[in-house]
PyMOL Python script that loads the backbone (N, CA, C, O; Angstrom):
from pymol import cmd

cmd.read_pdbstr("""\
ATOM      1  N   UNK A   1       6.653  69.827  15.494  1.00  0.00           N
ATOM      2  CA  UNK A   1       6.026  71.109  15.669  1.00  0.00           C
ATOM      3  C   UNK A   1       6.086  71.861  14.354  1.00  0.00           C
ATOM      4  O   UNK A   1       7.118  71.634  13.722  1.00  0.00           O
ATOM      5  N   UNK A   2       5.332  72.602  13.854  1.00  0.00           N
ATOM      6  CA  UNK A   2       5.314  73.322  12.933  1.00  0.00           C
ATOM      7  C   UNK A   2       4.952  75.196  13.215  1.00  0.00           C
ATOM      8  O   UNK A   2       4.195  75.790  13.982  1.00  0.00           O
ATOM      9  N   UNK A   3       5.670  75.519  12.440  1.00  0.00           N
ATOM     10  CA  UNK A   3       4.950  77.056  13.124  1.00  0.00           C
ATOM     11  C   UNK A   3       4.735  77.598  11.489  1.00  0.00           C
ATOM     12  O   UNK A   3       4.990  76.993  10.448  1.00  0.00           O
ATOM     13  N   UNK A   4       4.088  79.158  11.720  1.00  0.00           N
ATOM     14  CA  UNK A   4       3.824  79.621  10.539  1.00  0.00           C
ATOM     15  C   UNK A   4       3.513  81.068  10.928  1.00  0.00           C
ATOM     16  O   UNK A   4       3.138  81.192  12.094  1.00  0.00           O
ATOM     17  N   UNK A   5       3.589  82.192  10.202  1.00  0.00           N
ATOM     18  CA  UNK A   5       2.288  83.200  10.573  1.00  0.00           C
ATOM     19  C   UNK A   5       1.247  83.467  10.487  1.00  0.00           C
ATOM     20  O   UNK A   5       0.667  84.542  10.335  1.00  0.00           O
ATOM     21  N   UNK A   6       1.069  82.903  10.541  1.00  0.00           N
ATOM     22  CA  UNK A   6      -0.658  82.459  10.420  1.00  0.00           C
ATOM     23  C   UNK A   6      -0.863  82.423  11.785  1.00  0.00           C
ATOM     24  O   UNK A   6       0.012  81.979  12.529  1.00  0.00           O
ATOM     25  N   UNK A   7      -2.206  82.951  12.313  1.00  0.00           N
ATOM     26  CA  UNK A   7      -2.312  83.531  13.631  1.00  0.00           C
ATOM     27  C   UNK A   7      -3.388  81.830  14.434  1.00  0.00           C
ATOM     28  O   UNK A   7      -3.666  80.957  13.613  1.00  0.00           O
ATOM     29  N   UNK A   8      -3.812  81.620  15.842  1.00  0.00           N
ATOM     30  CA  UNK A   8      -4.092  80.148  16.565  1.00  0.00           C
ATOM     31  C   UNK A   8      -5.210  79.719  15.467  1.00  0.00           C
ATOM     32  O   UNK A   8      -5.364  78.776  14.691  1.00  0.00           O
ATOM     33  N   UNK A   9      -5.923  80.930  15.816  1.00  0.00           N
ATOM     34  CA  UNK A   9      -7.190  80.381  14.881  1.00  0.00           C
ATOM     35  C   UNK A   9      -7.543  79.648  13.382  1.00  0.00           C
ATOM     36  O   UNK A   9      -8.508  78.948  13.077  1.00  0.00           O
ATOM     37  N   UNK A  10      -6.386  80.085  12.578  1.00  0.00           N
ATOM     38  CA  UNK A  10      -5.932  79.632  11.652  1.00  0.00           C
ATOM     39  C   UNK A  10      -5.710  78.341  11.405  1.00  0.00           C
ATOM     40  O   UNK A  10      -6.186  77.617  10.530  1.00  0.00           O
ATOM     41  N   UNK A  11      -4.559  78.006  12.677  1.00  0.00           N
ATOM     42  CA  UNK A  11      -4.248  76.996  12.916  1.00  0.00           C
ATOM     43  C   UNK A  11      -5.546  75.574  13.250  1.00  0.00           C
ATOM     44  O   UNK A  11      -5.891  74.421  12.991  1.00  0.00           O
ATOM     45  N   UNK A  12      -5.745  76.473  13.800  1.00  0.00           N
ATOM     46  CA  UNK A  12      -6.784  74.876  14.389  1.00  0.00           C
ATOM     47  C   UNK A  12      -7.827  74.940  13.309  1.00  0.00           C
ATOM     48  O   UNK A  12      -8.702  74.079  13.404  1.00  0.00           O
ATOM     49  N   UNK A  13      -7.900  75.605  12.510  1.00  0.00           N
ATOM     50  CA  UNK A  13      -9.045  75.224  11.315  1.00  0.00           C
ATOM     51  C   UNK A  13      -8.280  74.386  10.370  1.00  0.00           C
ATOM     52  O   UNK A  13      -8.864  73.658   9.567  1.00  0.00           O
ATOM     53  N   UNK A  14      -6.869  74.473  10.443  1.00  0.00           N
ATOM     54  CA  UNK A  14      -5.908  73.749   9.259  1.00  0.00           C
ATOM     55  C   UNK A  14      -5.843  72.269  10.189  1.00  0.00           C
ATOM     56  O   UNK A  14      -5.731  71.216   9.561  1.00  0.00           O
ATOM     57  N   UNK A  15      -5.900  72.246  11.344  1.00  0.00           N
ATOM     58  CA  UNK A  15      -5.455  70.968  12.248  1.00  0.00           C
ATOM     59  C   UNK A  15      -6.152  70.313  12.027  1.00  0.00           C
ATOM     60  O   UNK A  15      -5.862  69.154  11.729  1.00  0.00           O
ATOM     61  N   UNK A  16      -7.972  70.969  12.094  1.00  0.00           N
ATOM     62  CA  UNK A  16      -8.983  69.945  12.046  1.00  0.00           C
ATOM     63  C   UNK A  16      -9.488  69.824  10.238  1.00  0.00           C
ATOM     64  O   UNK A  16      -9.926  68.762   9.794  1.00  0.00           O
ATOM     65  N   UNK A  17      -9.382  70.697   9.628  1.00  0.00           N
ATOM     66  CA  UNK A  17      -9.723  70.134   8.739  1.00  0.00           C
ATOM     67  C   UNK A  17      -8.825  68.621   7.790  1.00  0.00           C
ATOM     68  O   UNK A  17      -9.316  67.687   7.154  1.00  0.00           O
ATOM     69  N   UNK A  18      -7.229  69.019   8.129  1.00  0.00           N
ATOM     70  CA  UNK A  18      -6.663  67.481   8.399  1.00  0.00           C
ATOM     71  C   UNK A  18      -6.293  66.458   8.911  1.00  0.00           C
ATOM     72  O   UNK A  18      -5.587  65.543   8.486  1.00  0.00           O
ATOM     73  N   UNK A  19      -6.955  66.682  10.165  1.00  0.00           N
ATOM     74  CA  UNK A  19      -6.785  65.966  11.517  1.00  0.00           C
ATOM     75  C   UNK A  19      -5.477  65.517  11.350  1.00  0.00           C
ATOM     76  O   UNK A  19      -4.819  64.570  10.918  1.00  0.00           O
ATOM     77  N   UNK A  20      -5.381  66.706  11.928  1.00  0.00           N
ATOM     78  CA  UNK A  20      -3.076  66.489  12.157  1.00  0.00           C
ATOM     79  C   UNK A  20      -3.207  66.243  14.036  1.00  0.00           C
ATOM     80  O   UNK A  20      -4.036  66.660  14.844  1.00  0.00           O
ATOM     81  N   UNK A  21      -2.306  65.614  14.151  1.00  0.00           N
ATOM     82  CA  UNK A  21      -1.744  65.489  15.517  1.00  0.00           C
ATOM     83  C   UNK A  21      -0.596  65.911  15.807  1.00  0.00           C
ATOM     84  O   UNK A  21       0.248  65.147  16.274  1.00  0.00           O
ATOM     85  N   UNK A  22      -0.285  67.563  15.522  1.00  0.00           N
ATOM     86  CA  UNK A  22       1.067  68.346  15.780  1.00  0.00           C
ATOM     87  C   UNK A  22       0.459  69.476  16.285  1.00  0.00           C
ATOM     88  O   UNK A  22      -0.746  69.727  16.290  1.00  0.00           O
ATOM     89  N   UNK A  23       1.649  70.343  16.837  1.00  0.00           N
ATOM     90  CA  UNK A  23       1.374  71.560  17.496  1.00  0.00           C
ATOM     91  C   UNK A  23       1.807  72.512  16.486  1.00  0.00           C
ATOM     92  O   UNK A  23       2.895  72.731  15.955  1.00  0.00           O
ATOM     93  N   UNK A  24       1.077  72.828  16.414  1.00  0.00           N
ATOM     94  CA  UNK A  24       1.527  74.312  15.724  1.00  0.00           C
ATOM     95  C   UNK A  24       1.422  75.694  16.585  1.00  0.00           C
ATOM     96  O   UNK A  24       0.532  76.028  17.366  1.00  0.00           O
ATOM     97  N   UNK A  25       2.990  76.622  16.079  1.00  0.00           N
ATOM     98  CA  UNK A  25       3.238  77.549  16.758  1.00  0.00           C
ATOM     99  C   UNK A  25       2.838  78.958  16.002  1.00  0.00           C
ATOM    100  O   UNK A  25       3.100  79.066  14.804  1.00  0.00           O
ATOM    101  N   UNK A  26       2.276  79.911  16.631  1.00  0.00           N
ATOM    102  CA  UNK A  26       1.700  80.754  15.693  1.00  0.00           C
ATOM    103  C   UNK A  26       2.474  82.034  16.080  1.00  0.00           C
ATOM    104  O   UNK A  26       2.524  82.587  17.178  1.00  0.00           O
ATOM    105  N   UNK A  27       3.097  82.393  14.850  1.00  0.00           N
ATOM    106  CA  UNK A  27       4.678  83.345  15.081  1.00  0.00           C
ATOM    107  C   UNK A  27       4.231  84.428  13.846  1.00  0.00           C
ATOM    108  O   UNK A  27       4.819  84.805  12.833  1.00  0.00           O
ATOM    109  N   UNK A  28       2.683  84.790  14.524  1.00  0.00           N
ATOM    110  CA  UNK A  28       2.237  86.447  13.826  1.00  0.00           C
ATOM    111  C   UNK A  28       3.032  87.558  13.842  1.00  0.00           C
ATOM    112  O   UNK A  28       2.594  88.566  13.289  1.00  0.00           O
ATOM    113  N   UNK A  29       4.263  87.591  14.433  1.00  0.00           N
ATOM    114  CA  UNK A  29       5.233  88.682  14.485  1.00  0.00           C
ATOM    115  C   UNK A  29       6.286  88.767  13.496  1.00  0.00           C
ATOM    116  O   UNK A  29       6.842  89.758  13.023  1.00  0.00           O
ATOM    117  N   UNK A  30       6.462  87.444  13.260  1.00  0.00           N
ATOM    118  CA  UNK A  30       7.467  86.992  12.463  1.00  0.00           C
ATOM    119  C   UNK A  30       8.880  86.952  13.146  1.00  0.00           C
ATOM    120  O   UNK A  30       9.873  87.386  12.562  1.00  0.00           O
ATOM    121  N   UNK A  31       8.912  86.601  13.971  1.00  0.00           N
ATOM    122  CA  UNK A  31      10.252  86.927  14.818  1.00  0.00           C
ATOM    123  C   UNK A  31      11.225  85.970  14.902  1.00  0.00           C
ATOM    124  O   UNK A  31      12.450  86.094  14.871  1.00  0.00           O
ATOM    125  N   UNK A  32      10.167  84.481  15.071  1.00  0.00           N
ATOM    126  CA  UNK A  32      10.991  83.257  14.612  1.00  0.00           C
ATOM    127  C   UNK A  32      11.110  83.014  13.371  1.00  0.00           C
ATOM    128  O   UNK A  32      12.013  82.186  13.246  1.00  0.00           O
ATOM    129  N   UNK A  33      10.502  83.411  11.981  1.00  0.00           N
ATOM    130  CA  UNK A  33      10.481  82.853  10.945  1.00  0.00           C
ATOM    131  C   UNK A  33      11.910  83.873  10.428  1.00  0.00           C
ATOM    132  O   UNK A  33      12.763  83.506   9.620  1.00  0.00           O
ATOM    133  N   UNK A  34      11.869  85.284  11.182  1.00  0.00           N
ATOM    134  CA  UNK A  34      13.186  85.725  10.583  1.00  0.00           C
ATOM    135  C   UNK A  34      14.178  84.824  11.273  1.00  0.00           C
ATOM    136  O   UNK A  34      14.941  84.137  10.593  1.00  0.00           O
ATOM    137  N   UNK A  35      14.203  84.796  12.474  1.00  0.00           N
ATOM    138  CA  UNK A  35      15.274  84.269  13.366  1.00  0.00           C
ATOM    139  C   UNK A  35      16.013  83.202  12.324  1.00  0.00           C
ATOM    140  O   UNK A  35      17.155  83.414  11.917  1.00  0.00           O
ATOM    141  N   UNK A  36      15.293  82.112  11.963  1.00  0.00           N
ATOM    142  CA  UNK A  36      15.671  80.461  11.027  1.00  0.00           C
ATOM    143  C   UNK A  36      15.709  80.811   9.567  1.00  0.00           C
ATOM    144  O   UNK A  36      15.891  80.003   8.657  1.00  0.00           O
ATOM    145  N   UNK A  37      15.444  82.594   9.397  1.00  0.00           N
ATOM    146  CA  UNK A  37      15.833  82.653   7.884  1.00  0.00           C
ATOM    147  C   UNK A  37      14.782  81.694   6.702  1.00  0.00           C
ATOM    148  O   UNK A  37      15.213  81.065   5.735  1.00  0.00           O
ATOM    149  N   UNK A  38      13.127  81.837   7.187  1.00  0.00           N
ATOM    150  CA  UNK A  38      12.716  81.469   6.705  1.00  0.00           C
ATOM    151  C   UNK A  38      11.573  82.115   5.701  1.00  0.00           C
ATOM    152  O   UNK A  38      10.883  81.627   4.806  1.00  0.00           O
ATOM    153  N   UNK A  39      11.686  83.352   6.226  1.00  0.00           N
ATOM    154  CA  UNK A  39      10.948  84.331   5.723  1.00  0.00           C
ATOM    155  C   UNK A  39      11.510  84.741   4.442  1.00  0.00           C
ATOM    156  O   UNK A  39      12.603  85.279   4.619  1.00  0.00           O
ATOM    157  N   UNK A  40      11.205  84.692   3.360  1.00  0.00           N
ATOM    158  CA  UNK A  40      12.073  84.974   2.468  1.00  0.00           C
ATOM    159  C   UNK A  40      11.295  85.715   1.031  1.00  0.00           C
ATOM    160  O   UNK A  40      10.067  85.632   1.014  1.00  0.00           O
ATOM    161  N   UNK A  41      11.952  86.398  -0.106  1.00  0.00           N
ATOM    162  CA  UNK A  41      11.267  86.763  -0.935  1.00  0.00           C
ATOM    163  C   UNK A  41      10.798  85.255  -2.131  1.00  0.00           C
ATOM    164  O   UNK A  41      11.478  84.242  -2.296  1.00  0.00           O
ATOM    165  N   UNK A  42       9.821  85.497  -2.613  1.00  0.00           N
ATOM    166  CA  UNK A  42       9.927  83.891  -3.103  1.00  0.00           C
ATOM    167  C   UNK A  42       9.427  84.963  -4.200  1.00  0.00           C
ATOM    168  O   UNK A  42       9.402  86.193  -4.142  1.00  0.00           O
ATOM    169  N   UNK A  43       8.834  83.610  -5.747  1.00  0.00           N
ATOM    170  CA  UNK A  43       8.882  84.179  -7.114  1.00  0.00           C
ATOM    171  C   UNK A  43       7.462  83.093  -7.652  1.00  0.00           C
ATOM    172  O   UNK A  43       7.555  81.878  -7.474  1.00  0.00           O
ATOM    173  N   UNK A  44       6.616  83.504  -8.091  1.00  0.00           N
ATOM    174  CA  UNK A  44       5.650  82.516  -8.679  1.00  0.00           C
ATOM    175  C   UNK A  44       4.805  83.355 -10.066  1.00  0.00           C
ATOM    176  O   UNK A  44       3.906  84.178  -9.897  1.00  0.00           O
ATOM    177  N   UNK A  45       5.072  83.137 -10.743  1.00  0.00           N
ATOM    178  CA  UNK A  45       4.590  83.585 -12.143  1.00  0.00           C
ATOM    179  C   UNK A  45       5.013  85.000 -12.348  1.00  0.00           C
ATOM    180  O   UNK A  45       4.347  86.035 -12.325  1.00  0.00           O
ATOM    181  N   UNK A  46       6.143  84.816 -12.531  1.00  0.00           N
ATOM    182  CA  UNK A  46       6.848  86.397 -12.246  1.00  0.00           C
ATOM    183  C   UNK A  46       6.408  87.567 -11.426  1.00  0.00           C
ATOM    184  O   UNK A  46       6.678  88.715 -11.777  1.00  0.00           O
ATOM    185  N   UNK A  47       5.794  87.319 -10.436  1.00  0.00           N
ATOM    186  CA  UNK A  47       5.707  88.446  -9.717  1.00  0.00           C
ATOM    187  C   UNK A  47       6.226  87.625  -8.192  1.00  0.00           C
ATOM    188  O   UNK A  47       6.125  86.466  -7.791  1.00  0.00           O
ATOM    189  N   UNK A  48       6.760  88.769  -7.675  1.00  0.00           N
ATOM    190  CA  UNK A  48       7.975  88.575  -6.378  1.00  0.00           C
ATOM    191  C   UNK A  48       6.651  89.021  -4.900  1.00  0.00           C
ATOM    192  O   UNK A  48       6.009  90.062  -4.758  1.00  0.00           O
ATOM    193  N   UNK A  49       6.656  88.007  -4.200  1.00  0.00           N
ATOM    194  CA  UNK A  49       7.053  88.761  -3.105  1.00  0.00           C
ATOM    195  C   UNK A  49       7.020  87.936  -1.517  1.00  0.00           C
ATOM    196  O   UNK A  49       7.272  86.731  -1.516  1.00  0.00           O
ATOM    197  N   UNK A  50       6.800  88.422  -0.598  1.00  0.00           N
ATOM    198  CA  UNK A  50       7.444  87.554   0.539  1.00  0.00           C
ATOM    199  C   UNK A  50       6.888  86.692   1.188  1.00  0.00           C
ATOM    200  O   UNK A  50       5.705  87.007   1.320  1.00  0.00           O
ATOM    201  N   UNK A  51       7.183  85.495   1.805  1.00  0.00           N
ATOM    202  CA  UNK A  51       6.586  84.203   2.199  1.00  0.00           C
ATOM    203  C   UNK A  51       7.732  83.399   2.690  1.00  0.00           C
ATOM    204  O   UNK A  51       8.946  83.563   2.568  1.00  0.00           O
ATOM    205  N   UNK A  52       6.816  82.220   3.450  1.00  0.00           N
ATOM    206  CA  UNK A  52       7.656  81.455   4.180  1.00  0.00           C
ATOM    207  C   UNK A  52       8.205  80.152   3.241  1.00  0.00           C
ATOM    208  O   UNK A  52       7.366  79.549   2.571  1.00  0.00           O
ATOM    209  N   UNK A  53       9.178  79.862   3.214  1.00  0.00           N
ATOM    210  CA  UNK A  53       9.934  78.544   2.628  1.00  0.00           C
ATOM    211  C   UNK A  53       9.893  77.926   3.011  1.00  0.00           C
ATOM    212  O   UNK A  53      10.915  78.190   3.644  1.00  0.00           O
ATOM    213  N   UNK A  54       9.552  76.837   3.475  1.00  0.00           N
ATOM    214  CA  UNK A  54       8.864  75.339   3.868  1.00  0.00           C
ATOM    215  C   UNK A  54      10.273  74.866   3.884  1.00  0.00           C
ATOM    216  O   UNK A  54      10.999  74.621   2.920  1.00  0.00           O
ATOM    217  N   UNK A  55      10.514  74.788   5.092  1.00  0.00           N
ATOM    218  CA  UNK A  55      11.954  74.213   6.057  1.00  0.00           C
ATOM    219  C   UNK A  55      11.660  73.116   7.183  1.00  0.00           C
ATOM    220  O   UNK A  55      10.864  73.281   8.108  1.00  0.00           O
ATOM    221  N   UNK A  56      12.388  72.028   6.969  1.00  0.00           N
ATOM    222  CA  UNK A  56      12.710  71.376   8.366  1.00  0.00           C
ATOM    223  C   UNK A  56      13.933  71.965   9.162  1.00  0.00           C
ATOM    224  O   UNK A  56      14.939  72.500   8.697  1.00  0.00           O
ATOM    225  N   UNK A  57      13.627  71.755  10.365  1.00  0.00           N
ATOM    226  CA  UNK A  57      15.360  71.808  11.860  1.00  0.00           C
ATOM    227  C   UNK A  57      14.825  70.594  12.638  1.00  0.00           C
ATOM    228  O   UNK A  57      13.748  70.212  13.094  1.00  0.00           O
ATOM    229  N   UNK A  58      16.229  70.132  12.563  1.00  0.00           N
ATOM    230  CA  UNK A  58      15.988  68.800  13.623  1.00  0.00           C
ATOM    231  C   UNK A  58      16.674  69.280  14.913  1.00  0.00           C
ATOM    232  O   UNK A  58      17.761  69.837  14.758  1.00  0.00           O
ATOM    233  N   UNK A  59      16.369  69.194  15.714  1.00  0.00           N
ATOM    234  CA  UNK A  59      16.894  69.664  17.080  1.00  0.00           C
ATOM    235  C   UNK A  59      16.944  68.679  17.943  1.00  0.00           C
ATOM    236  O   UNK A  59      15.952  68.172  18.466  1.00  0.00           O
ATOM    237  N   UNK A  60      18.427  68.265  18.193  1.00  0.00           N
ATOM    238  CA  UNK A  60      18.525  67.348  19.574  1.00  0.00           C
ATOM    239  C   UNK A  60      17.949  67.958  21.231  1.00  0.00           C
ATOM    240  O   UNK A  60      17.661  69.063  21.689  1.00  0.00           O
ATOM    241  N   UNK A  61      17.980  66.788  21.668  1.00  0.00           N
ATOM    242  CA  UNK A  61      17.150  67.048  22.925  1.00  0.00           C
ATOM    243  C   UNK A  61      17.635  67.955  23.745  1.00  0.00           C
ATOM    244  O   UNK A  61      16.923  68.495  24.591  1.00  0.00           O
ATOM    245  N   UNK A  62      19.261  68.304  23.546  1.00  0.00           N
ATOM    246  CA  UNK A  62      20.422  69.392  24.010  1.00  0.00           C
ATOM    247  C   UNK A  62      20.449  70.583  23.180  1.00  0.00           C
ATOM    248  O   UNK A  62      21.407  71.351  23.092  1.00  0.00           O
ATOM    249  N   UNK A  63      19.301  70.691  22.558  1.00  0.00           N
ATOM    250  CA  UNK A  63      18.825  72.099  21.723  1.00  0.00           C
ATOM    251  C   UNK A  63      19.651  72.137  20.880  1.00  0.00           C
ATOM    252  O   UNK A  63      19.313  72.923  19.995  1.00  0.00           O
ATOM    253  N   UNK A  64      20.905  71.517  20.641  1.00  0.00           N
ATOM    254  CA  UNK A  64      21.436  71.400  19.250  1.00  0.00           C
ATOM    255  C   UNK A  64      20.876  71.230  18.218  1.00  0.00           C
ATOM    256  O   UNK A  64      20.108  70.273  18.118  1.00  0.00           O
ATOM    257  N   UNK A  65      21.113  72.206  17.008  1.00  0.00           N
ATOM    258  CA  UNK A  65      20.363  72.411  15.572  1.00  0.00           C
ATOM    259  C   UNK A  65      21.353  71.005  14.768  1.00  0.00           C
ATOM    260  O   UNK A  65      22.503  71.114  14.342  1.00  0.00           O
ATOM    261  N   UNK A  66      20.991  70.478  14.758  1.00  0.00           N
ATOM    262  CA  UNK A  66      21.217  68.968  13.730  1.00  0.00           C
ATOM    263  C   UNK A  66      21.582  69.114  12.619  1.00  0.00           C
ATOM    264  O   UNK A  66      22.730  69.017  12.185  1.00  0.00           O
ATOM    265  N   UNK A  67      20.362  69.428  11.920  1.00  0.00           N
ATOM    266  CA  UNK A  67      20.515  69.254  10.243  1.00  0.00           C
ATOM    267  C   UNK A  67      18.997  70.534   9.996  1.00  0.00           C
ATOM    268  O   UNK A  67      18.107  70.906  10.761  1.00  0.00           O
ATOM    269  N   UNK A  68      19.282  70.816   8.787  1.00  0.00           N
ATOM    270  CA  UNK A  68      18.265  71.933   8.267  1.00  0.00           C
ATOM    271  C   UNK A  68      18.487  71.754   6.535  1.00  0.00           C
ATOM    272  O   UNK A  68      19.335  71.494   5.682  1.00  0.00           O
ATOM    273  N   UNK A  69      17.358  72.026   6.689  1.00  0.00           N
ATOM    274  CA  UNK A  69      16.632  71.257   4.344  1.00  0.00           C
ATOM    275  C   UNK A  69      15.518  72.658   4.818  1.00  0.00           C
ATOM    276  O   UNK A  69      14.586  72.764   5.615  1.00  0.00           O
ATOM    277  N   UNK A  70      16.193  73.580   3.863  1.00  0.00           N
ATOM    278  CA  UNK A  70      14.994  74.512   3.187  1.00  0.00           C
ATOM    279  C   UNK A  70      14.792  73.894   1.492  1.00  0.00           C
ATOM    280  O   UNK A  70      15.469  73.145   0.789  1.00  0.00           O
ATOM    281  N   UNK A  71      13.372  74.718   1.273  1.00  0.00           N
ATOM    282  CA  UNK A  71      12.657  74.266   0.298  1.00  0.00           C
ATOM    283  C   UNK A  71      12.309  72.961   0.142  1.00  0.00           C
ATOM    284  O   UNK A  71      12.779  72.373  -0.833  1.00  0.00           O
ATOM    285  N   UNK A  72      11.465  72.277   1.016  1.00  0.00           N
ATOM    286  CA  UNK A  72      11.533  70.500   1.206  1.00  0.00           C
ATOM    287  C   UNK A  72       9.954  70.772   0.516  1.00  0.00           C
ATOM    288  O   UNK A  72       9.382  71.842   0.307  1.00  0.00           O
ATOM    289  N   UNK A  73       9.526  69.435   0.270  1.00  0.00           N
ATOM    290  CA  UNK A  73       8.082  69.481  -0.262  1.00  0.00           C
ATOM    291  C   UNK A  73       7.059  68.802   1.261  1.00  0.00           C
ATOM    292  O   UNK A  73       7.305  68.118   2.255  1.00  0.00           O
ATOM    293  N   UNK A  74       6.266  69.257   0.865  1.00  0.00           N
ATOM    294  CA  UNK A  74       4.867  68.278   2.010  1.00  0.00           C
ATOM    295  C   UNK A  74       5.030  66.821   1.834  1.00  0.00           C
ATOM    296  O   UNK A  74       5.300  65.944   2.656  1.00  0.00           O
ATOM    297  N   UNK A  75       4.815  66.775   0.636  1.00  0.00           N
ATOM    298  CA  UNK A  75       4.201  64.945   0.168  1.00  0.00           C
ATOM    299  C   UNK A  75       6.105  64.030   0.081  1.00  0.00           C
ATOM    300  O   UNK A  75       7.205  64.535  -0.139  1.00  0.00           O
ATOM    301  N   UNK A  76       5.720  62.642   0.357  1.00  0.00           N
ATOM    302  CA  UNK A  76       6.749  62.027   0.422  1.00  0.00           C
ATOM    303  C   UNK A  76       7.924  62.233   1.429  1.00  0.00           C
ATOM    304  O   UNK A  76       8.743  61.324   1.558  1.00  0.00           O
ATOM    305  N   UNK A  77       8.057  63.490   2.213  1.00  0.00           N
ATOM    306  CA  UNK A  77       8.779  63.733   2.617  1.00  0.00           C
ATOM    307  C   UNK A  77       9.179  63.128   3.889  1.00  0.00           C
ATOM    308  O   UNK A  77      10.312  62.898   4.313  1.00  0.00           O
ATOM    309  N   UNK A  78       7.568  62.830   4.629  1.00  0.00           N
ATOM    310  CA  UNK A  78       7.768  62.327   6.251  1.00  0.00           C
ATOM    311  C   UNK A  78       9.027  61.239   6.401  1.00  0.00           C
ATOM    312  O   UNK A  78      10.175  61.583   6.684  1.00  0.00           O
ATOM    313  N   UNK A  79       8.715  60.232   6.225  1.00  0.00           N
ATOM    314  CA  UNK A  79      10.042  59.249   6.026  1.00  0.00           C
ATOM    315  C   UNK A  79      10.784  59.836   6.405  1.00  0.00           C
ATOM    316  O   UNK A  79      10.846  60.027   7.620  1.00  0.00           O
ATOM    317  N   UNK A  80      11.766  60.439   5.458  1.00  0.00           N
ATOM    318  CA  UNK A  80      13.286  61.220   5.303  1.00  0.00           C
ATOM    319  C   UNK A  80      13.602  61.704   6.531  1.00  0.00           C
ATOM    320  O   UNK A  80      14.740  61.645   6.996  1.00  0.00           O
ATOM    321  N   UNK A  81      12.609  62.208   7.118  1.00  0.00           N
ATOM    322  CA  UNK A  81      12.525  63.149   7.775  1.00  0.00           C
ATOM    323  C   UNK A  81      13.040  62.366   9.278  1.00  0.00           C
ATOM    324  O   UNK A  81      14.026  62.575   9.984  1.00  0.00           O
ATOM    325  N   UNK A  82      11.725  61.229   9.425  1.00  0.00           N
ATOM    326  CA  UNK A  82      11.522  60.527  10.621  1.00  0.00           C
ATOM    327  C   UNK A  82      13.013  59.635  10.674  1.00  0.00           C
ATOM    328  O   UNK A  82      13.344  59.275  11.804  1.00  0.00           O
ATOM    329  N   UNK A  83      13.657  59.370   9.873  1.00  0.00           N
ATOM    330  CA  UNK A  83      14.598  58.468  10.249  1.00  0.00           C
ATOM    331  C   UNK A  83      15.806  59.353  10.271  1.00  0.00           C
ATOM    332  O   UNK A  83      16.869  58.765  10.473  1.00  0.00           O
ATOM    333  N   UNK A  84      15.846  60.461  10.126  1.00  0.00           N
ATOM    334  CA  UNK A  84      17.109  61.646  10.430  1.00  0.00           C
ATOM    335  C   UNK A  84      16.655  61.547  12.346  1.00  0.00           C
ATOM    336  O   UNK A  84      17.339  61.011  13.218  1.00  0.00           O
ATOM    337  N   UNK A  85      15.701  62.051  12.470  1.00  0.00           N
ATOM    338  CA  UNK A  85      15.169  62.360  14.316  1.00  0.00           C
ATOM    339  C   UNK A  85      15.430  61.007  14.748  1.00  0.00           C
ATOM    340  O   UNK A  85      15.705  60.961  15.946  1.00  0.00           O
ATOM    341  N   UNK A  86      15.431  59.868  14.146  1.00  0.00           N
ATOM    342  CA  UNK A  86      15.885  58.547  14.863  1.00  0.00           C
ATOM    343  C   UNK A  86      17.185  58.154  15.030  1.00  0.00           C
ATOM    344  O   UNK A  86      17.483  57.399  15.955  1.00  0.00           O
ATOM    345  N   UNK A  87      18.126  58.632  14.132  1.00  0.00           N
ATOM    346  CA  UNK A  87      19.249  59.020  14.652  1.00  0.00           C
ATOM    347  C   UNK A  87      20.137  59.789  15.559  1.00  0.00           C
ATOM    348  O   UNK A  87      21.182  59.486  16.135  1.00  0.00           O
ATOM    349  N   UNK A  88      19.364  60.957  15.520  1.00  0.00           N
ATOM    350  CA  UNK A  88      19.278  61.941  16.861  1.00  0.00           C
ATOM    351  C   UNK A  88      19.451  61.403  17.817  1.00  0.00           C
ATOM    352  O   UNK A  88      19.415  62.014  18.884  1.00  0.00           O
TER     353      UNK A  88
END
""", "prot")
cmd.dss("prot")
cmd.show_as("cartoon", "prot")
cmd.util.cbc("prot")
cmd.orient("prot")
């Protein structure tokens, strides 16, 4: 699952234009992205200001929080990822 603030509509233009097969959760309030501490001030050509940090949570099936990697990249990453949840 992925979420973002970015509001449904958003979403499904990002789904189909990469034909992803995930759900995405659309958290326009920001309520979960504060909750996981993902909302954060970030920095890109010296000027500051706020955005989401591209985080995994692995969550066992007993809602236990597993393991958590902020600042992870998109590319290369799936792997890493998939064989942490296979341990789960």
């Amino acid at each position: 699952m992925g979420v973002s603030k970015d509001d449904c509509q958003s979403h499904q233009a990002f789904i189909k234009k990469y034909d992803l097969q995930v759900v995405l959760l659309a958290d326009t309030s920001g309520e979960l992205c504060d909750a996981y501490g993902v909302w954060q001030e970030k920095e890109k050509n010296s000027i500051k200001k706020m955005g989401i940090v591209r985080s995994i949570f692995i969550i066992d099936k007993h809602g236990k929080l597993v393991d958590v990697e902020y600042a992870v990249t998109a590319e290369g990453h799936a792997q890493e990822v998939l064989d942490k949840i296979k341990q789960v």
